[in-house]
C-alpha positions as CSV (number, residue, x, y, z in Angstrom):
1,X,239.7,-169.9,-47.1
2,X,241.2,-167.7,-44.1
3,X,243.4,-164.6,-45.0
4,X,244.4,-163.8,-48.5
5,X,244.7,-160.7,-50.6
6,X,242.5,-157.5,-50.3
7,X,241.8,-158.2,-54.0
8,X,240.1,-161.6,-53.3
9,X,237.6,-159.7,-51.1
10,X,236.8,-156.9,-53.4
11,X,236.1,-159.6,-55.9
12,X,233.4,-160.0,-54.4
13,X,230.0,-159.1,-56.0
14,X,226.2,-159.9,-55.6
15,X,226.6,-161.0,-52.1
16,X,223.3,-162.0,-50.7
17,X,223.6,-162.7,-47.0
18,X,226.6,-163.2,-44.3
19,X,226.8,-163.9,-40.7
20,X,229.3,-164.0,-37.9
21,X,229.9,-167.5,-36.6
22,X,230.7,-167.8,-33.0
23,X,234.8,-168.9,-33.8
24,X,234.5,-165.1,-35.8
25,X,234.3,-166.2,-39.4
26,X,232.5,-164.4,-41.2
27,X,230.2,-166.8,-43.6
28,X,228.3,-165.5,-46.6
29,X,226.4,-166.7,-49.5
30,X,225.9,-165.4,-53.1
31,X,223.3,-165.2,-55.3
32,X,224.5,-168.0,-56.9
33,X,224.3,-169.9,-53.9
34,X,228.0,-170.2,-53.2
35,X,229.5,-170.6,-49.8
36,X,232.7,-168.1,-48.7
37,X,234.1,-168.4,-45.5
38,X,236.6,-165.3,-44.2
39,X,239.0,-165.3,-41.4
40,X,239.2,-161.7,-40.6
41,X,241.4,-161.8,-37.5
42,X,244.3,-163.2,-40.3
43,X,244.2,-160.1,-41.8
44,X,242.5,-160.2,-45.4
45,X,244.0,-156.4,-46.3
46,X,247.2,-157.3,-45.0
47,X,249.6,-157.9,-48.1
48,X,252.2,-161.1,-47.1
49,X,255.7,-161.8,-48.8
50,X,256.9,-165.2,-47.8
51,X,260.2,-165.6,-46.1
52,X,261.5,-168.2,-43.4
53,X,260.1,-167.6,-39.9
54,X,263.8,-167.7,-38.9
55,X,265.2,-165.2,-40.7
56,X,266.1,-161.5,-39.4
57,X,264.6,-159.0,-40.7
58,X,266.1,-154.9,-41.2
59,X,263.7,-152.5,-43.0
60,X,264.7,-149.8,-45.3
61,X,263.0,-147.5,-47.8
62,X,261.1,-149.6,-49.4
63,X,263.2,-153.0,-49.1
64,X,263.8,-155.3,-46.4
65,X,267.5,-157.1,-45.6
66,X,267.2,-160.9,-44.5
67,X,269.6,-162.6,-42.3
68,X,268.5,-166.4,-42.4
69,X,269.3,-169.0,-40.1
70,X,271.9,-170.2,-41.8
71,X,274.1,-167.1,-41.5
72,X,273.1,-165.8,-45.6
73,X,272.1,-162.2,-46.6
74,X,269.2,-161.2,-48.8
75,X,267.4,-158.3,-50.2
76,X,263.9,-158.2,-50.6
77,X,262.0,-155.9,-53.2
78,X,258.8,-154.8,-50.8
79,X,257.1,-153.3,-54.0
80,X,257.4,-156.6,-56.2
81,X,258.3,-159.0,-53.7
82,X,261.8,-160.0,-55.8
83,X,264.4,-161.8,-53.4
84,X,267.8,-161.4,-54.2
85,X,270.9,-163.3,-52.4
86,X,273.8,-161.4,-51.2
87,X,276.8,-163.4,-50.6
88,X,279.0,-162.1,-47.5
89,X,282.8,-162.9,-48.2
90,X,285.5,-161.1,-46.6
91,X,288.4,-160.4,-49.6
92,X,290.3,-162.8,-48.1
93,X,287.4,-166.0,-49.3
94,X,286.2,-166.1,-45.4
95,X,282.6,-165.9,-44.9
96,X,281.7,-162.9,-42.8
97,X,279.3,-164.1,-39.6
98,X,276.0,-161.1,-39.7
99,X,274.1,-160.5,-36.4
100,X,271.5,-158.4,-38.3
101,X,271.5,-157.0,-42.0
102,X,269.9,-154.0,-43.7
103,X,269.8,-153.2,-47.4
104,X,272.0,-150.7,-48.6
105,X,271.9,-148.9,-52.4
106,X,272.6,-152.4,-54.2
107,X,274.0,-154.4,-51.7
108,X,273.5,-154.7,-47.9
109,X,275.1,-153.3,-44.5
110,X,275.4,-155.8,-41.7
111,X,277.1,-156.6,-38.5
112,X,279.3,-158.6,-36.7
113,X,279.0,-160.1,-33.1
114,X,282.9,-159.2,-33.5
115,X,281.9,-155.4,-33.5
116,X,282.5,-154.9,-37.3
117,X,279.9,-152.8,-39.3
118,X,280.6,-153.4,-43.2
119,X,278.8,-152.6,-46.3
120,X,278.4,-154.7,-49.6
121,X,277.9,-153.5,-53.0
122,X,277.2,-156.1,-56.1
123,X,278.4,-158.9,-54.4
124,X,281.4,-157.0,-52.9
125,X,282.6,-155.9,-49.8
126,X,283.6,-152.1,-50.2
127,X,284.0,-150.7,-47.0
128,X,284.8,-152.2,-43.0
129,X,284.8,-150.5,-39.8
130,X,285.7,-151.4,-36.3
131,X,283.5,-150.2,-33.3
132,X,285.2,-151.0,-30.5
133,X,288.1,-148.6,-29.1
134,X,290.8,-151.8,-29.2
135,X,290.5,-155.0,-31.3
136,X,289.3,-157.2,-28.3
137,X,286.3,-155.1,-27.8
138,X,283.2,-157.8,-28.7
139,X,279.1,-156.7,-29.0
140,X,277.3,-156.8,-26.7
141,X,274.8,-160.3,-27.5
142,X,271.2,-160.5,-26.6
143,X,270.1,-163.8,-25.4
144,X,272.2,-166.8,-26.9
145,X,272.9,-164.3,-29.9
146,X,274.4,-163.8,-32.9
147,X,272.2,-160.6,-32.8
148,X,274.2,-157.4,-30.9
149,X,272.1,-155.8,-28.8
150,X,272.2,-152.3,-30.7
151,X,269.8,-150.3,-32.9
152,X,269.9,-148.5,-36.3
153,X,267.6,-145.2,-36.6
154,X,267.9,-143.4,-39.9
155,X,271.7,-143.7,-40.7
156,X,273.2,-143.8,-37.1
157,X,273.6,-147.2,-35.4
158,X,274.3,-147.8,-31.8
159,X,276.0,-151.0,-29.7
160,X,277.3,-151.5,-27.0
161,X,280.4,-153.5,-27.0
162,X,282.1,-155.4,-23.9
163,X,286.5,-155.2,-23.5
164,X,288.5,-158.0,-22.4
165,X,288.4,-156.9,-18.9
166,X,284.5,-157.3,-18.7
167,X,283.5,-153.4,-18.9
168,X,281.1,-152.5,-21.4
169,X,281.3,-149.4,-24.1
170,X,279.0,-148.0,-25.9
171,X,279.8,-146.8,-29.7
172,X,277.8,-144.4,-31.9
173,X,278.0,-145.3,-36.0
174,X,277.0,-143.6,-38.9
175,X,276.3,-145.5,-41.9
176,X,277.1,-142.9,-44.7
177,X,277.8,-145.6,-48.0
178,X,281.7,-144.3,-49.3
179,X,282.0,-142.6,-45.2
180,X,281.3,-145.2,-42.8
181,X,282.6,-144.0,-39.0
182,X,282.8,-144.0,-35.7
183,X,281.0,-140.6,-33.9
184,X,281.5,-141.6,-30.8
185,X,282.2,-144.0,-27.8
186,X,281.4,-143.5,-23.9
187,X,282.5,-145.8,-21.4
188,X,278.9,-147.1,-20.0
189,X,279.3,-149.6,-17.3
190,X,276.8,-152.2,-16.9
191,X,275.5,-151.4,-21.1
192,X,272.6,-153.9,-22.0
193,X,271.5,-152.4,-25.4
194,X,272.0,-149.1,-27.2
195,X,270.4,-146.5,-29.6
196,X,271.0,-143.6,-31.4
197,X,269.5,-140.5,-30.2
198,X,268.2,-137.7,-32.8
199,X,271.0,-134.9,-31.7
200,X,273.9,-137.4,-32.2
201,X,274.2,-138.9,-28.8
202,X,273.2,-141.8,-27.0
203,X,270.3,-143.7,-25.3
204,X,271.5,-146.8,-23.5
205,X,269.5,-149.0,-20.9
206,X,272.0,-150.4,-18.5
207,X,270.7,-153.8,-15.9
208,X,273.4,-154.8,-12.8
209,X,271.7,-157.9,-12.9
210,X,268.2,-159.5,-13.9
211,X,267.2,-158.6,-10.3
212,X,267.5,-155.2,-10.6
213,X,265.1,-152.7,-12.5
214,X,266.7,-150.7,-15.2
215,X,267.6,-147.3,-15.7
216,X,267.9,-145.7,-19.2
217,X,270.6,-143.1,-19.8
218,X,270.7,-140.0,-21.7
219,X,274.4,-139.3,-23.4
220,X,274.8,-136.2,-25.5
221,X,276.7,-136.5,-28.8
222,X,280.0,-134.9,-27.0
223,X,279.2,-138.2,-24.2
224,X,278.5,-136.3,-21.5
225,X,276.0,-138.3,-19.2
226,X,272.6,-135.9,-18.9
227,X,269.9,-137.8,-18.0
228,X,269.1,-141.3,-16.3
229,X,265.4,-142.4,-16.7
230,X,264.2,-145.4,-14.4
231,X,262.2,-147.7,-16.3
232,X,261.8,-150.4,-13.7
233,X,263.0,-152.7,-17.1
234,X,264.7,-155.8,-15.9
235,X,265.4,-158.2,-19.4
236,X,264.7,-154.6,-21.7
237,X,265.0,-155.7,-25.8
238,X,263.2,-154.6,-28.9
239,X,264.2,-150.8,-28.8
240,X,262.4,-148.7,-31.1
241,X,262.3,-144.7,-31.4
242,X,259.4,-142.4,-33.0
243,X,260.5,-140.5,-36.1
244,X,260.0,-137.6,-33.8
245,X,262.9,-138.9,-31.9
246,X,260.7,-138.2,-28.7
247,X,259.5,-141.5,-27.4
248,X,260.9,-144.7,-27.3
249,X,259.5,-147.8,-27.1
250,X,260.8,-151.3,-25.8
251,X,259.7,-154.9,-24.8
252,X,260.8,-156.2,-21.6
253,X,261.1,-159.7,-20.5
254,X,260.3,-159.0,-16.7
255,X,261.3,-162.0,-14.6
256,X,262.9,-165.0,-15.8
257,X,260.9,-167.7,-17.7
258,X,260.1,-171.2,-16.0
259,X,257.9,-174.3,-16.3
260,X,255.0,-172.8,-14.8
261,X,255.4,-168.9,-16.1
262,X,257.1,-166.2,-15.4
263,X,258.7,-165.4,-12.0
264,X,259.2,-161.9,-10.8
265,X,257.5,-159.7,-13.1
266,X,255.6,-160.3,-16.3
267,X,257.0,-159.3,-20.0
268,X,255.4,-156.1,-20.5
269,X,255.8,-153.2,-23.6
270,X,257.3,-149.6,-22.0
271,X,256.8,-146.6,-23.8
272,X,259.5,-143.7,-22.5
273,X,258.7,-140.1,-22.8
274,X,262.5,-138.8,-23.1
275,X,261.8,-135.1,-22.5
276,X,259.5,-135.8,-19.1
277,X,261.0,-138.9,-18.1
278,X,257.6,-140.6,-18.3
279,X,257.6,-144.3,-18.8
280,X,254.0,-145.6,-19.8
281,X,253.2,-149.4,-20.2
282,X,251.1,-150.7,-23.1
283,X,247.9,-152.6,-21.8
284,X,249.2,-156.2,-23.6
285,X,249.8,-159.5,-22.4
286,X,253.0,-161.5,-23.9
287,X,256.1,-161.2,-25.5
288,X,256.3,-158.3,-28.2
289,X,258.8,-159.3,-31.0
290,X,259.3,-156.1,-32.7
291,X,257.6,-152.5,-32.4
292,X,257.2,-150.2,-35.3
293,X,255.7,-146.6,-34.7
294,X,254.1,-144.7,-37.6
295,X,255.1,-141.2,-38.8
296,X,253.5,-139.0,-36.4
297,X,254.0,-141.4,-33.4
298,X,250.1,-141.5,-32.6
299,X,249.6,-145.6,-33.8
300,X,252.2,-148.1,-33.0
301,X,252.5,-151.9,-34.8
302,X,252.9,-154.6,-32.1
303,X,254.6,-157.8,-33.8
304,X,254.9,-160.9,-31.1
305,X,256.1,-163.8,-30.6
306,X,252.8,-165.9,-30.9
307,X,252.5,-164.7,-34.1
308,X,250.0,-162.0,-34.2
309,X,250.1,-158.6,-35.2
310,X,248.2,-156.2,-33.2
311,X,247.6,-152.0,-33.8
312,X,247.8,-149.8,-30.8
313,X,246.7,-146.2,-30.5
314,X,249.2,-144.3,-28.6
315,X,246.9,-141.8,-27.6
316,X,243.7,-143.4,-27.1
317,X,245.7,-146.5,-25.3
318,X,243.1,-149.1,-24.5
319,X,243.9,-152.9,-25.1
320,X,245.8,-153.5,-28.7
321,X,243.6,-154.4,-31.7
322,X,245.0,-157.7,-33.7
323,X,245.3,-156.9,-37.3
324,X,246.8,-160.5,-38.3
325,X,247.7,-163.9,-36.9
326,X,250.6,-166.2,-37.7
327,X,252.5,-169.3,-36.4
328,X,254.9,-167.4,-34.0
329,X,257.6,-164.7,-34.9
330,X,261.3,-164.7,-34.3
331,X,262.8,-160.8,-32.8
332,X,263.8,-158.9,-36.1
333,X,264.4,-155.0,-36.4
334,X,262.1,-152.5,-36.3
335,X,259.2,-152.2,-39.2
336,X,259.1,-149.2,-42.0
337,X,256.3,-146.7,-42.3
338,X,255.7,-146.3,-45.7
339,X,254.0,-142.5,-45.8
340,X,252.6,-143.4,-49.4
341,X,250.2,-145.6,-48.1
342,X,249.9,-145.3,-44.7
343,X,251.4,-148.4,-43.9
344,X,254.1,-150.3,-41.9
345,X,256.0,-153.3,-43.4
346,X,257.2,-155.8,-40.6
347,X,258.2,-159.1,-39.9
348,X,256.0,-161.8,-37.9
349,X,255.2,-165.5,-38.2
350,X,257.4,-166.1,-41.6
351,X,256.0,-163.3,-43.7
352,X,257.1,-159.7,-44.3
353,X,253.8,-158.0,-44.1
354,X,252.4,-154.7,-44.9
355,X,250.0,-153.5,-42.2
356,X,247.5,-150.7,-43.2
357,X,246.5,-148.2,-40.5
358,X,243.5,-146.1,-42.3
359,X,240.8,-147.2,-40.5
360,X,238.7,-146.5,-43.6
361,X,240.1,-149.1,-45.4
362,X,239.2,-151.8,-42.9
363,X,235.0,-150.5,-42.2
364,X,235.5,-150.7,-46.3
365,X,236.8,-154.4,-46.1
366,X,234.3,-155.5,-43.4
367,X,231.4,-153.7,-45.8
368,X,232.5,-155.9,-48.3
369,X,232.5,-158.9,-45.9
370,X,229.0,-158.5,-44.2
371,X,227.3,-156.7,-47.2
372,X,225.3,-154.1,-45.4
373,X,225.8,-151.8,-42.3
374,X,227.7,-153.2,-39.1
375,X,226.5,-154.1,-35.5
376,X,228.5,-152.6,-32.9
377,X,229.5,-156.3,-32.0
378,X,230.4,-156.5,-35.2
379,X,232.3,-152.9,-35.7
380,X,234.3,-154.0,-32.8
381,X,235.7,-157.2,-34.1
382,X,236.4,-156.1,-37.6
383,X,237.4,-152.5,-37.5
384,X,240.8,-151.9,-35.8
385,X,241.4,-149.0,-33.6
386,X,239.1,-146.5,-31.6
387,X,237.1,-145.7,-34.6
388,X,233.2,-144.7,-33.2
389,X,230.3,-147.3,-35.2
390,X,228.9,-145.4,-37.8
391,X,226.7,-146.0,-40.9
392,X,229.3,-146.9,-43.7
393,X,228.2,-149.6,-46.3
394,X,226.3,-148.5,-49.4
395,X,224.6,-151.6,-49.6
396,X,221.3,-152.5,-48.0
C-alpha cells in the first residue's frame, strides 16, 4: 500500500519491528507476523477527494468550485466530499464559457474570458457584470487560456482586460452576492495579471516582452500609481497574497521552454515584500502550480506541476519539505487555510487535498510508522518542516 488515510495508520496496533528501505518505505511487521509497507512521501495524513486532474479548481470557506475540461461547473462539499453539478446557462439557453469558478452561497461565481463576472444560485443565473470600460474590452488570457489572468482575495477580484486597440486595463471587482460591481479601472499599459490589494486598490505585474524583467505596480483604490517593485519576473503567474495582505507570492516561468530546458532564466517562486520592496526567491527547482499561504503567513503550501506537494517555512527558508506526490497538477487558484485544523485544502495531481501543517501531527504519524523513537535520518525524511529531533514515541 502507499498513501491512504491517517486512520489506516492509526489502526495500527502491536507493531513489532519496521525499517526504512533504501526507495524510503517504511516496512514493518506485526506480532502476528504480517507485512505493511508505507509510502510516506505520498502523504498518509493527507486526506484526498477525487476530482479530474484537469479540472480548475477556486477555494472558498470550506468548499471548492470546479471548472472541468469540458467547460462544466461544480461544487464540492470539502467536509463530506459531496460533488454537486452546476449548470451554467445564460437566460437566453446559451451556455456560458467559465475561465475559473468559485462557490458562492448555493451556487457558484465564475468568469468569462469575455470579461463577464456572474453569479449562479440553484441552477440560476441571478446576477451579470461587465468589467471592461466598453463592450470590446476582452481578459487578459494566460498561456493558451480560457483562464484570465486575474486573482480573487476575499471578495475583490482583479483582471486585467485588453481594448480593441491593443492597450490593456486593469479592473477591480467586488463580489458582494445581490451587489456585484465594478470599484475601479486604471489604464495599465503592458498589464500581464492582476490582484486585489487589501486597501481597495491594485497590484499588477506588467512584462514589455518575455525578454524583459518585470516590474510589479502599486495602484491605490482612487488609481493613482504609487509604487513600482522590480521583480526581475519575465513569464510571472500563480499570484497569491498573505491574509496579512503584506506579501505576495508568485511562480515565474523564467525563459522560454525548449527541447533541451529552459533558455534564459529558470522557473523560479518570488516572494514580494510590498511595504520594503523586497523580492525573495524560494530555494525550489520547477514549475509551482499553485501557492497557498497559511494564516499568519510564516508556512506556505507549494502545489506543482510534477505532482508533489511540498511545505515551505517562510521564515526558516531552507529547501521545501514534500508533504505528497501525485501524477502532475494542472494551474488552479489559490488553496484555503482552514484555521480549525490548521490546514490548507489545495488542488494537485487530480485530488483536492487537505495538507496538515502541525508538525506534531506528522512526528505522531512517523511514531506510529517506525514504532519507537526516530533517527535523525529518519526525523528528517518523515517530519516536515524545521522541527529539531527530539524524543517523541511512547513506545520502546
Amino acid at each position: 500500500r502507499t498513501g491512504g488515510i491517517v486512520a489506516e495508520l492509526l489502526a495500527l496496533q502491536n507493531v513489532r519491528s519496521g525499517y526504512v528501505g533504501s526507495d524510503g518505505l517504511v516496512v514493518i511487521y506485526d506480532d502476528e507476523g504480517q507485512l505493511e509497507i508505507f509510502d510516506p512521501s505520498a502523504g498518509a495524513l493527507v486526506r484526498e477527494i477525487d476530482v479530474d486532474n484537469e479540472d480548475r479548481v477556486g477555494f472558498d470557506a470550506g468548499r471548492a468550485g470546479l471548472m472541468t475540461g469540458s467547460g462544466d461547473a461544480a461544487v464540492v462539499d470539502l467536509a463530506s466530499g459531496e460533488r454537486v453539478g452546476v449548470e451554467l446557462t445564460l437566460p437566453n439557453g446559451d451556455a456560458f464559457r467559465p475561465g475559473a469558478v468559485w462557490p458562492a452561497n448555493d451556487g457558484v461565481w465564475a468568469v468569462s474570458p469575455d470579461h463577464v463576472l456572474a453569479r449562479w444560485e440553484g441552477g440560476r443565473l441571478v446576477e451579470s457584470i461587465s468589467l471592461g470600460s466598453s463592450e470590446d474590452v476582452v481578459s487578459v488570457l494566460y498561456g493558451s487560456g480560457p483562464k484570465p489572468a486575474g486573482s480573487k482575495w476575499g471578495d475583490l477580484y482583479a483582471v486585467p482586460g485588453r481594448r480593441s486597440d491593443g492597450a490593456t486595463e486593469v479592473t477591480l471587482a467586488r463580489m458582494k452576492p445581490g451587489a456585484a460591481e465594478v470599484l475601479l479601472i486604471v489604464d495599465s499599459p503592458d498589464a500581464w495579471w492582476a490582484h486585489p490589494s487589501p486597501e481597495g486598490g491594485l497590484y499588477v505585474h506588467v512584462n514589455e516582452s518575455r525578454a524583459v524583467e518585470g516590474v510589479l505596480r502599486v495602484y491605490d483604490s482612487g488609481g493613482d500609481l504609487v509604487d513600482e517593485i522590480p521583480t526581475g519576473a519575465q513569464d510571472p503567474y500563480a499570484f497569491s497574497l498573505d491574509p496579512s495582505g503584506s506579501k505576495l507570492a508568485f511562480g515565474d516561468l523564467g525563459g522560454l521552454l525548449v527541447d533541451d530546458g529552459f533558455s534564459g532564466a529558470p522557473p523560479q517562486i518570488l516572494i514580494v515584500d510590498i511595504a520594503s520592496g523586497q523580492v525573495e526567491v524560494v530555494p525550489q527547482d520547477g514549475i509551482v502550480s499553485t501557492i497557498s499561504f497559511n494564516a499568519d503567513a510564516t508556512k506556505m503550501v507549494l502545489a506543482m506541476f510534477d505532482g508533489t506537494v511540498r511545505l515551505w517555512d517562510v521564515e526558516a527558508g531552507g529547501v521545501p519539505t514534500i508533504l505528497w506526490s501525485g501524477s502532475g497538477t494542472f494551474d488552479s487558484e489559490p488553496g484555503w487555510y482552514d484555521e480549525a485544523t490548521d490546514s490548507i485544502w489545495t488542488m494537485a495531481g487530480g485530488k483536492l487535498l487537505n495538507i496538515p501543517l502541525d508538525p506534531a501531527g506528522w512526528v505522531d504519524l512517523a511514531c506510529e510508522i517506525v514504532g519507537r523513537d526516530l533517527t535523525q535520518e529518519e526525523w528528517d525524511r518523515f517530519v516536515p518542516g524545521d522541527e529539531p529531533l527530539r524524543s517523541a514515541c511512547d513506545r520502546r
